[in-house]
VEXDREN-2710 file (C-alpha; in Angstrom, 1 decimal):
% VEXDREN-2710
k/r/px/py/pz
1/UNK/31.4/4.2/18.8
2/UNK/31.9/7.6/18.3
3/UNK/27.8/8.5/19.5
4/UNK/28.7/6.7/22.4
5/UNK/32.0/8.8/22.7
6/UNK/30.0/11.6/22.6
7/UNK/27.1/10.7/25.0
8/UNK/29.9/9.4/27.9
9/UNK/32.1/12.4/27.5
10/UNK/29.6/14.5/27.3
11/UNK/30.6/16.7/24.8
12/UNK/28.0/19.2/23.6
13/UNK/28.4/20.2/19.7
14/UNK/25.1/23.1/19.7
15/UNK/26.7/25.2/21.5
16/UNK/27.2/28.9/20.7
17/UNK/30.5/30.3/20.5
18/UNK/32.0/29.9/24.1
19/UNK/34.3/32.6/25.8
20/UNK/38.3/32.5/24.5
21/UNK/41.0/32.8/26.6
22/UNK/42.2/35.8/28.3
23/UNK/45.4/37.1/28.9
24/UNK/46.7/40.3/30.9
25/UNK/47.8/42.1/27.3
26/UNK/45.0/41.5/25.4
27/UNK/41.2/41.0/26.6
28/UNK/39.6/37.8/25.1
29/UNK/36.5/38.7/22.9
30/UNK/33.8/35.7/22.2
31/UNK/33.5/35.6/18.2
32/UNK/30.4/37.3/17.4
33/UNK/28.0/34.7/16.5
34/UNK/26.8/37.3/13.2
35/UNK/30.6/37.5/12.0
36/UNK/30.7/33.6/11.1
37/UNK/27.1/32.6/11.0
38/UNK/24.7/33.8/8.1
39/UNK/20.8/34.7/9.0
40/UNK/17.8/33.0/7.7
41/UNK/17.9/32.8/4.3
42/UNK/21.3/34.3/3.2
43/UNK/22.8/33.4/0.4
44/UNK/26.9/32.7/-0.1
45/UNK/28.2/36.1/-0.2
46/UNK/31.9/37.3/-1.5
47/UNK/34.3/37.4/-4.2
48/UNK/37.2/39.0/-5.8
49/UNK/37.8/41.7/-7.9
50/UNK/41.7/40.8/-10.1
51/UNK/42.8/44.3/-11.7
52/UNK/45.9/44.1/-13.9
53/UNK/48.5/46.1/-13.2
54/UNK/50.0/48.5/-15.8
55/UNK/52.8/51.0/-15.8
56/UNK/53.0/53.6/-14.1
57/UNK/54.4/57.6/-15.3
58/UNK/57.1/58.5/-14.7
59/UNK/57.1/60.9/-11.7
60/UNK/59.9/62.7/-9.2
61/UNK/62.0/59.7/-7.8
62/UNK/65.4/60.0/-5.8
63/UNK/66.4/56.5/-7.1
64/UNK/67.7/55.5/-10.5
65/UNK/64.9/54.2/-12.6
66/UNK/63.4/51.1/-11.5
67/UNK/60.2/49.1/-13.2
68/UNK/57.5/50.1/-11.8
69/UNK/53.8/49.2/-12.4
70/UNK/50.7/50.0/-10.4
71/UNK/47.2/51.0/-10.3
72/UNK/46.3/55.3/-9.8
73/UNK/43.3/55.8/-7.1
74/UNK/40.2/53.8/-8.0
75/UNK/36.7/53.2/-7.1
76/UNK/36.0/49.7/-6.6
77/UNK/33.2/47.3/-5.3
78/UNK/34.0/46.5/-1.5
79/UNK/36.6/44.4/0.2
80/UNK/38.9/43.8/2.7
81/UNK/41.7/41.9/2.0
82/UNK/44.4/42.9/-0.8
83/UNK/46.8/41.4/-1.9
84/UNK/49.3/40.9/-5.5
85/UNK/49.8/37.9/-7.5
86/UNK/52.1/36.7/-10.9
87/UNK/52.0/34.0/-13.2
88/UNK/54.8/31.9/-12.3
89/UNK/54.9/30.5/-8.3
90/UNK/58.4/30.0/-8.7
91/UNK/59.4/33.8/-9.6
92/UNK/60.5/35.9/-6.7
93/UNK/59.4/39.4/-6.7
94/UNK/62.4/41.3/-5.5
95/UNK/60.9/44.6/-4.6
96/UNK/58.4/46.5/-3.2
97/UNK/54.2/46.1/-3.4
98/UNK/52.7/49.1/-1.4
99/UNK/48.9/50.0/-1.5
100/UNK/46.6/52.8/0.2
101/UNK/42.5/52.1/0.4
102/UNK/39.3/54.1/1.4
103/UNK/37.5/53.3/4.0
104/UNK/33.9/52.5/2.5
105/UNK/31.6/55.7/2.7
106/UNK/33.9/58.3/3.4
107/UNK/37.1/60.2/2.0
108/UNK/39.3/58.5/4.3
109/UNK/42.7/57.3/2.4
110/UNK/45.0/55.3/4.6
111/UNK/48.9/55.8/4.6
112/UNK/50.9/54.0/2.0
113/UNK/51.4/50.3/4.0
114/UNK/53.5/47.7/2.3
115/UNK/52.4/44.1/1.4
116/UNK/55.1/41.3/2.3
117/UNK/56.4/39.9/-0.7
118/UNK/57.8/36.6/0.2
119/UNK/54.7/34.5/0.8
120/UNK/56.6/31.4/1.5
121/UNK/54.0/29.2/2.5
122/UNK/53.4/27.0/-0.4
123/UNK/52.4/22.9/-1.5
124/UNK/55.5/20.6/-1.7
125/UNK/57.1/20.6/-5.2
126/UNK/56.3/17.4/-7.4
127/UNK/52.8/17.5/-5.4
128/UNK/49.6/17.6/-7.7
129/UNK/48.7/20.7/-5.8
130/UNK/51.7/22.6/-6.5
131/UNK/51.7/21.4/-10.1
132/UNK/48.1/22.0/-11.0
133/UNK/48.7/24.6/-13.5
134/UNK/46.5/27.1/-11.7
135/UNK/48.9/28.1/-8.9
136/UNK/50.2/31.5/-9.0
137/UNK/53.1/33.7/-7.2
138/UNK/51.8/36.3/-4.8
139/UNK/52.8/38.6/-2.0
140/UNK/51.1/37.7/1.8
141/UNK/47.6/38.9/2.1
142/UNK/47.0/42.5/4.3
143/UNK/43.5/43.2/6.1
144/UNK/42.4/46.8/5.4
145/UNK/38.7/46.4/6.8
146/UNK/35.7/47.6/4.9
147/UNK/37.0/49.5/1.5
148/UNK/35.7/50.8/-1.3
149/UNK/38.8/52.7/-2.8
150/UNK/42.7/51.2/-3.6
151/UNK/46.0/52.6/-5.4
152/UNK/48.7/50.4/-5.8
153/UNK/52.4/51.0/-6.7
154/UNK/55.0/47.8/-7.1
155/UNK/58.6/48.4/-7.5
156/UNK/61.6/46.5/-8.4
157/UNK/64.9/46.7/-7.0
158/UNK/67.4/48.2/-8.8
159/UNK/70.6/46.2/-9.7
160/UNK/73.6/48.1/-8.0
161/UNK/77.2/47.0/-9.2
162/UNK/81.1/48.4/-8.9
163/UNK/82.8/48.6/-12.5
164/UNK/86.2/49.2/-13.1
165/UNK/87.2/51.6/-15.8
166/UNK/89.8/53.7/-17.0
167/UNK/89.0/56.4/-15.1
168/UNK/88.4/54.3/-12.1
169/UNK/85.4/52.5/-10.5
170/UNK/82.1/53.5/-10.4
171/UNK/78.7/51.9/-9.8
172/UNK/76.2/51.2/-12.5
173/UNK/72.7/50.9/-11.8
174/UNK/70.1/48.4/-14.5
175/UNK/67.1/48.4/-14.3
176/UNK/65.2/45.9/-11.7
177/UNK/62.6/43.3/-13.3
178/UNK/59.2/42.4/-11.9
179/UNK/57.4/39.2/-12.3
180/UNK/54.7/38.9/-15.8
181/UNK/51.5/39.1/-15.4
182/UNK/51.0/41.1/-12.1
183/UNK/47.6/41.6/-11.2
184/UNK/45.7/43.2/-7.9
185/UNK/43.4/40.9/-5.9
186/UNK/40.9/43.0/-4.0
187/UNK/38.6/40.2/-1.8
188/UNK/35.5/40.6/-0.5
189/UNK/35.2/37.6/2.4
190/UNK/31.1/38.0/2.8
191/UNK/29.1/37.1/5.4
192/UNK/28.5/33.1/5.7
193/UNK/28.5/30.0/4.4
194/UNK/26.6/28.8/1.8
195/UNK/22.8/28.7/2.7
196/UNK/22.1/25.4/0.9
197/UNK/24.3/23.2/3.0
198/UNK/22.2/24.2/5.8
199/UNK/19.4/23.4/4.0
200/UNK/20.5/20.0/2.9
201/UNK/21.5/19.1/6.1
202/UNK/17.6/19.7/7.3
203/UNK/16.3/18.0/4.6
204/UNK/17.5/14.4/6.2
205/UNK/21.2/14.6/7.0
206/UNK/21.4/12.0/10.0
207/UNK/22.0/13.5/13.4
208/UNK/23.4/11.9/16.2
209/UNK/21.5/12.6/19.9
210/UNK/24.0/15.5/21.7
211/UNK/24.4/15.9/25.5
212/UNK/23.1/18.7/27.5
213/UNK/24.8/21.8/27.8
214/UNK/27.0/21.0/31.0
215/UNK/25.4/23.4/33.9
216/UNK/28.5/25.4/33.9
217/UNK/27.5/26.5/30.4
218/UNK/26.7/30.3/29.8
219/UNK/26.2/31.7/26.0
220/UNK/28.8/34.5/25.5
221/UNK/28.0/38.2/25.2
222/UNK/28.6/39.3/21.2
223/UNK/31.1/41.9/20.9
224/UNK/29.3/45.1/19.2
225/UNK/31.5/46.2/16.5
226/UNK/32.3/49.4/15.5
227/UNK/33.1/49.0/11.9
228/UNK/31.0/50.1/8.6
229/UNK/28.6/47.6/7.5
230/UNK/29.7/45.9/4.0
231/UNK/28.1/45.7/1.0
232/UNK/29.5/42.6/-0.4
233/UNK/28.9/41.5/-4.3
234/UNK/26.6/37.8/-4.0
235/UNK/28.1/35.2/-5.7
236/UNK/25.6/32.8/-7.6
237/UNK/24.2/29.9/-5.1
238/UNK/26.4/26.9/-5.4
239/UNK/24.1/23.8/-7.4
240/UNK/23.2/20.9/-5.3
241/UNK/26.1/18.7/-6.5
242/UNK/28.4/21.9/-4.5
243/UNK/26.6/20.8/-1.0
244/UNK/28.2/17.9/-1.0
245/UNK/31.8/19.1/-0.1
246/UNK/30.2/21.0/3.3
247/UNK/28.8/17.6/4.1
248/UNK/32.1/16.3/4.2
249/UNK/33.9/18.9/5.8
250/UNK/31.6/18.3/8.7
251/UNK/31.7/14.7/8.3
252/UNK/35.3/14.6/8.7
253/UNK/34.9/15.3/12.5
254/UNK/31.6/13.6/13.5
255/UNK/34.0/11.5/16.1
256/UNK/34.7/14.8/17.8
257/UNK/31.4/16.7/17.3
258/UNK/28.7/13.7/17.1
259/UNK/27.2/15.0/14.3
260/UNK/27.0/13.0/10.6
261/UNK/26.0/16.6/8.6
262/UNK/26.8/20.3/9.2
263/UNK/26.0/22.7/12.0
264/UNK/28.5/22.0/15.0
265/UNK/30.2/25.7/14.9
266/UNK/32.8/24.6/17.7
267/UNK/34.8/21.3/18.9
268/UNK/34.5/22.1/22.4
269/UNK/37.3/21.9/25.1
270/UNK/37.5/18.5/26.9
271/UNK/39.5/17.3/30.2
272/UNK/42.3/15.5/30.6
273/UNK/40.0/12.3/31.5
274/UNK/37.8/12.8/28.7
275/UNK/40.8/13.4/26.1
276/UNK/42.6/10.0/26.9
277/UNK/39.2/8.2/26.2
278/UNK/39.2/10.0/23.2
279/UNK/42.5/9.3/22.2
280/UNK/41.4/5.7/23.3
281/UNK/38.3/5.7/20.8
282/UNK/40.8/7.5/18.1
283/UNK/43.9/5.5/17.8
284/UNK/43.3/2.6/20.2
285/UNK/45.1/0.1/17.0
286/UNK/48.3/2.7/16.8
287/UNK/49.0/3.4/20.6
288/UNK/52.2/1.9/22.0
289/UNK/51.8/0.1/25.2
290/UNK/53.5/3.0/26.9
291/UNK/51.4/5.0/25.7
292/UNK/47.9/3.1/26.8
293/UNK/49.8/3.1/29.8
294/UNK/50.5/6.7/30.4
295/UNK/49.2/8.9/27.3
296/UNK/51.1/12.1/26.9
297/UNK/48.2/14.3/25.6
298/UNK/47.4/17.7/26.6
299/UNK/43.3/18.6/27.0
300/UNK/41.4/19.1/23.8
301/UNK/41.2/22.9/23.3
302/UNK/37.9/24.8/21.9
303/UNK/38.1/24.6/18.4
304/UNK/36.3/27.2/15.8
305/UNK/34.8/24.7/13.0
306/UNK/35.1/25.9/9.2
307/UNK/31.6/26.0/9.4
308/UNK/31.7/27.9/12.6
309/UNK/33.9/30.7/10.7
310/UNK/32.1/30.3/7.6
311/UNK/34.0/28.9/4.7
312/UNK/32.4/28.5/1.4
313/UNK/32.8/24.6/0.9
314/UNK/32.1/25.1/-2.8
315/UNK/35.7/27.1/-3.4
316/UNK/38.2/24.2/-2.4
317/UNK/38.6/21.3/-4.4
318/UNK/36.5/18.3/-1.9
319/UNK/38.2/15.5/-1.6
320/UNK/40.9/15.6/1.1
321/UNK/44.5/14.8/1.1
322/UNK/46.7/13.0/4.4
323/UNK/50.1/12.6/5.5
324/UNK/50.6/9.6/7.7
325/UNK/50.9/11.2/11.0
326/UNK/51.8/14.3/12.6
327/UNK/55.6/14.5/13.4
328/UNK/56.2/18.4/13.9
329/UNK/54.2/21.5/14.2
330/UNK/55.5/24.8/12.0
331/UNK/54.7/28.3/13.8
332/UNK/53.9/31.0/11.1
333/UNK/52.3/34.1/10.9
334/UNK/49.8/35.2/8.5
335/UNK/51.9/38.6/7.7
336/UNK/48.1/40.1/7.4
337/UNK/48.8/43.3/10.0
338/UNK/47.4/43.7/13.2
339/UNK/44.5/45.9/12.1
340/UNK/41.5/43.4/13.0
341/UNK/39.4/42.7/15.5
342/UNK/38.9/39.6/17.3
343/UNK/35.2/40.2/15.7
344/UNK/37.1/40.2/12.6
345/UNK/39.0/36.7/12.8
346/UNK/36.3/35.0/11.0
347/UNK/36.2/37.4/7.8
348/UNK/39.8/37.5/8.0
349/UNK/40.1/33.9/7.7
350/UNK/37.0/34.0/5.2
351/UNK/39.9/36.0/3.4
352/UNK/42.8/34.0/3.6
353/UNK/40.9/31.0/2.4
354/UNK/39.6/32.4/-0.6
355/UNK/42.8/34.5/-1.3
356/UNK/44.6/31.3/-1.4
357/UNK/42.2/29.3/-3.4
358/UNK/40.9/32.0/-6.2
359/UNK/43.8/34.1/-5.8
360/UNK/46.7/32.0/-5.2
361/UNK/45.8/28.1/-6.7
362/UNK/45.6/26.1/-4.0
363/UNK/43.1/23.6/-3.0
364/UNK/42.2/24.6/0.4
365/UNK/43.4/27.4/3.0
366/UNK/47.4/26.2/3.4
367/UNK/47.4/26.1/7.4
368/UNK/46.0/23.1/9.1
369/UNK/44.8/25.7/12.0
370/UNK/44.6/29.4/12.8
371/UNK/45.0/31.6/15.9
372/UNK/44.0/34.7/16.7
373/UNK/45.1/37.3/18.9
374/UNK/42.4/36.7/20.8
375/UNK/43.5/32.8/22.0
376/UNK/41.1/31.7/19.6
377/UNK/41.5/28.1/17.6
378/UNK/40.0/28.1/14.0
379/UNK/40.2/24.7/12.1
380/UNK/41.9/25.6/9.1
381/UNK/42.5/22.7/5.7
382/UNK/39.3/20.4/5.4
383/UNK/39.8/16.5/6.5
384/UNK/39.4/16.8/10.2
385/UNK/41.1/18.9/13.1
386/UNK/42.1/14.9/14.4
387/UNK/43.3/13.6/11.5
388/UNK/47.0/14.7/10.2
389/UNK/45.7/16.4/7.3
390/UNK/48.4/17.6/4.5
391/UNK/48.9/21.0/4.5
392/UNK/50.6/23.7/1.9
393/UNK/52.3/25.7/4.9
394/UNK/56.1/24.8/4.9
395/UNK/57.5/24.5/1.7
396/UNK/59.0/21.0/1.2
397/UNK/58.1/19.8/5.1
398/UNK/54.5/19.8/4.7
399/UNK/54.7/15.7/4.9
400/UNK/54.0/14.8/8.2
401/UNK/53.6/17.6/10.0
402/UNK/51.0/20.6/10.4
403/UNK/50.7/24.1/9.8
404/UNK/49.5/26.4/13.0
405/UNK/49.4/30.1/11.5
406/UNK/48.9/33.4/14.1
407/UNK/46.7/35.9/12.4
408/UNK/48.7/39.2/12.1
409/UNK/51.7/40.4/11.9
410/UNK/54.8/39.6/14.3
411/UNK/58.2/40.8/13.1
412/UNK/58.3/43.8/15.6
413/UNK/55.6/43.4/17.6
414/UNK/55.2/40.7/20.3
415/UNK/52.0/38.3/20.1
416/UNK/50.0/38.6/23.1
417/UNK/50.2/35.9/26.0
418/UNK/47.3/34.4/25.0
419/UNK/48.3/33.3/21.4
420/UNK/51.2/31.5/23.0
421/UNK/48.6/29.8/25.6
422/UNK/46.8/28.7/22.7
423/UNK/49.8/27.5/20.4
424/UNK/51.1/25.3/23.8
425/UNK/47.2/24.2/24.0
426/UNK/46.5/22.8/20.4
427/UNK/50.5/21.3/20.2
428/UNK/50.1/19.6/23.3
429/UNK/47.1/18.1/22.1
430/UNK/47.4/17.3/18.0
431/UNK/51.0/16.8/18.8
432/UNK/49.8/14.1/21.4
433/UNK/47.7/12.1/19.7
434/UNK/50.6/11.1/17.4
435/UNK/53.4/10.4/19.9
436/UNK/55.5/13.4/19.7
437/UNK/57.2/15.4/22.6
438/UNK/56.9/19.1/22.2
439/UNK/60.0/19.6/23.8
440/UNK/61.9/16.8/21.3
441/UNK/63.4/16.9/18.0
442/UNK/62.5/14.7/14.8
443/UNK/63.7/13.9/11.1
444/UNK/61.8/15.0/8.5
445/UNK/62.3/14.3/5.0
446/UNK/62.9/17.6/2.7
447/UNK/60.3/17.8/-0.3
448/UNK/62.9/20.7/-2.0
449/UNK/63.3/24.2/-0.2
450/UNK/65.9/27.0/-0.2
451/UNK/67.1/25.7/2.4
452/UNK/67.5/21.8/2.4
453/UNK/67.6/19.4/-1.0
454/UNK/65.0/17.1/-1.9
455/UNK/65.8/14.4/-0.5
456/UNK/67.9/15.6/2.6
457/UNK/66.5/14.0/6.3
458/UNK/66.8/17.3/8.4
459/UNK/66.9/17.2/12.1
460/UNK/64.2/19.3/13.6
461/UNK/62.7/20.9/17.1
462/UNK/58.4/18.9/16.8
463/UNK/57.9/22.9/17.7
464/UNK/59.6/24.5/14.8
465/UNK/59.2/28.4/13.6
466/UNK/58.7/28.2/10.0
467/UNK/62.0/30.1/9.1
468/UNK/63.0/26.6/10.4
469/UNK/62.2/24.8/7.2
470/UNK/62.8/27.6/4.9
471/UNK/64.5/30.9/4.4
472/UNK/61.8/33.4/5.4
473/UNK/61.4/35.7/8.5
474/UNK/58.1/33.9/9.2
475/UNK/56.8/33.9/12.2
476/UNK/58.5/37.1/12.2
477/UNK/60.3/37.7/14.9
478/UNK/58.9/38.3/18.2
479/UNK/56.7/35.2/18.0
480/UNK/59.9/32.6/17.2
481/UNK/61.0/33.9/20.2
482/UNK/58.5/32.5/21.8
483/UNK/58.6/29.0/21.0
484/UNK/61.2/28.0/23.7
485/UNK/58.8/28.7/26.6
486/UNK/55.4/27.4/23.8
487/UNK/57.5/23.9/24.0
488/UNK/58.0/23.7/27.5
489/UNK/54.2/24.4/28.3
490/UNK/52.8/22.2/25.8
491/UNK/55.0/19.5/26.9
492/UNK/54.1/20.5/30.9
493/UNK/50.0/20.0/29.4
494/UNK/51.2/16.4/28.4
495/UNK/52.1/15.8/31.4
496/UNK/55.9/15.1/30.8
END
């Protein structure tokens, strides 16, 4: 079924990277082909450097004294990500985490730029995920491009509160605390994927015939980048047992892609035609008779594989975890800056996913997909961009729903038309092939959150901001503004 799915539809799985969409604010760049594919012969490249953090002297400071730990100006090994994690996940860091970083090969140190320390995207509590033991508190994740260089300062709050004496009121000031066991994760997000997947795939992985390249086809131009090449620190090769996982991961969408092993670097768009017979093919035992009748689906948008953006297989734990359906979609934002490149997405994502899995505990990247500035779609968790994958994205709502994260940050700045294009796109589609009307609401069941008890069945927009589900300014907000008009055009791409 799913070869002849792929031969009538004609959908082409050896494609390079096609062009992204475009919007009037912000040019869309194809992904460079180098950024998330490695060259002949490469080996798994990345890693992170942890760094404790210790106190820091006491210097000039206009506040009352606060606890304060940090790291003085260092030369490390290259990376590009940064971020700061604690021992316990469920310890707030009330405070401030600031860093500065060297660009590699020069004497260039950036401003002081501050780190968001409410990273509320998390597994569901009770979950083996969140109770694994190795699953730590941290701050969000910030790209700072190719360094070689870092100082850190963290910062409690101080305690402010009005006393009553004898000589009247007057405010006492205690010092803040900060979370044990604070430590500085510098990552490095390398070049590629694991060369030995490839190479087990070539050995005998089955392959499934592809169609031609439709005639409209034309192979994108690479974007030349500007930045300083890295020199990132190799990892050891994964064993052969590692390759395993990749196959999988690639496995999990052979009905979209055609293949059985690894190497389709896209899902490509489709129709509406050809969507309906895949969601025919898909769910043809769930649909309703209204909805064999008239399927409320939007088109299948392009989709970056994790292949396709490089992910290590051999970090996440391999087998793959699923909710029953797909209920609701929860907007976030990465809180990463706006710093990169649409070159850039893939090491950026490369970033996220081991920050969250070496850094952070999890088992996987948290989001079930990723957008970039750009317009482009990456697949995110491992299990398949079709199937309703569980997710660690919305703290006690990650049951039945999915994760879509923007890369950057969007508190004061507003996300460029195309990321909303692209947010309608994928909700009209994932969204469709469960049921649900972007434009509706739905009951989801609360895990536990600061906002909602265990427990509690909590009446929701199927297009929710993640502040939705949980107290947090994520999406920040510019982009939760923009879910009205994201609802209305996803549902318009159903058809409704």
């Amino acid at each position: 079924m799913r070869g002849l799915l792929a031969s009538s539809i004609g959908v082409t799985c050896a494609v390079a990277l096609a062009l992204p969409l475009t919007s009037p604010a912000v040019a869309a760049r194809p992904v460079s082909p180098a950024a998330v594919r490695p060259a002949a012969g490469a080996e798994a490249l990345g890693g992170t450097q942890s760094l404790p953090l210790a106190p820091l002297a006491a210097g000039d400071r206009t506040l009352a004294p606060v606890a304060e730990q940090g790291l003085p100006r260092r030369d490390v090994r290259h990376f590009s990500l940064v971020g700061v994690i604690w021992d316990d996940p469920d310890t707030v860091l009330h405070g401030s985490v600031q860093v500065r970083t060297r660009a590699a090969g020069t004497d260039t140190w950036s401003h002081w730029q501050n780190l968001e320390t409410h990273n509320d995207d998390a597994a569901d509590p009770g979950t083996a995920e969140r109770t694994s033991g190795r699953v730590h508190g941290a701050t969000a994740p910030l790209w700072v491009g190719d360094s070689d260089g870092v100082e850190v300062r963290v910062r409690a709050e101080a305690d402010r509160r009005t006393e009553d004496t004898a000589r009247g009121s007057r405010t006492a000031t205690t010092t803040g605390t900060l979370p044990e066991g604070l430590r500085l994760e510098l990552v490095d997000p390398g070049e590629s994927a694991p060369e030995p997947a490839r190479r087990e795939s070539a050995a005998g992985a089955p392959r499934r015939a592809i169609a031609p390249r439709p005639a409209s086809y034309s192979a994108p131009v690479a974007e030349p980048s500007a930045e300083p090449s890295a020199e990132p620190t190799p990892e050891p090769a994964p064993e052969p047992a590692e390759v395993l996982p990749a196959l999988d991961a690639s496995a999990a969408n052979s009905d979209l892609t055609g293949l059985d092993g690894p190497g389709a670097t896209e899902i490509p768009a489709l129709d509406r035609q050809q969507t309906e017979l895949e969601l025919f093919a898909l769910r043809a035992g769930e649909l309703t008779g209204q909805q064999r009748v008239k399927p409320y689906i939007g088109p299948r948008p392009r989709i970056v594989t994790r292949h396709g953006w490089g992910a290590d297989e051999g970090l996440r734990v391999g087998k793959f975890v699923y909710t029953k359906k797909v209920k609701a979609a929860f907007v976030h934002h990465t809180a990463s800056g706006n710093g990169y490149s649409c070159t850039q997405a893939a090491s950026l994502i490369r970033g996220i996913y081991r920050y969250h899995v070496k850094s952070m505990g999890w088992r996987d990247i948290g989001y079930n997909f990723l957008v970039d500035k750009c317009g482009n779609i990456y697949e995110g968790r491992a299990g398949g961009v079709a199937k309703p994958v569980l997710g660690a994205h919305t703290l006690g709502f990650n049951s039945n729903s999915m994760g879509i994260a923007v890369l950057g940050s969007y508190g004061s700045k507003k996300p460029p038309a195309a990321v909303t294009k692209a947010l309608a796109r994928l909700a009209a589609w994932k969204l469709g092939l469960h049921g649900a009307n972007p434009k509706g609401k739905t009951y989801l069941k609360s895990g536990g959150g600061n906002l909602y008890p265990k427990g509690k069945k909590v009446r929701l927009n199927v297009i929710s901001g993640h502040r939705d589900g949980f107290a947090t300014e994520c999406p920040g907000r510019q982009l939760y503004r923009k879910l009205g008009s994201t609802r209305t055009t996803a549902a318009r791409l159903q058809g409704r």
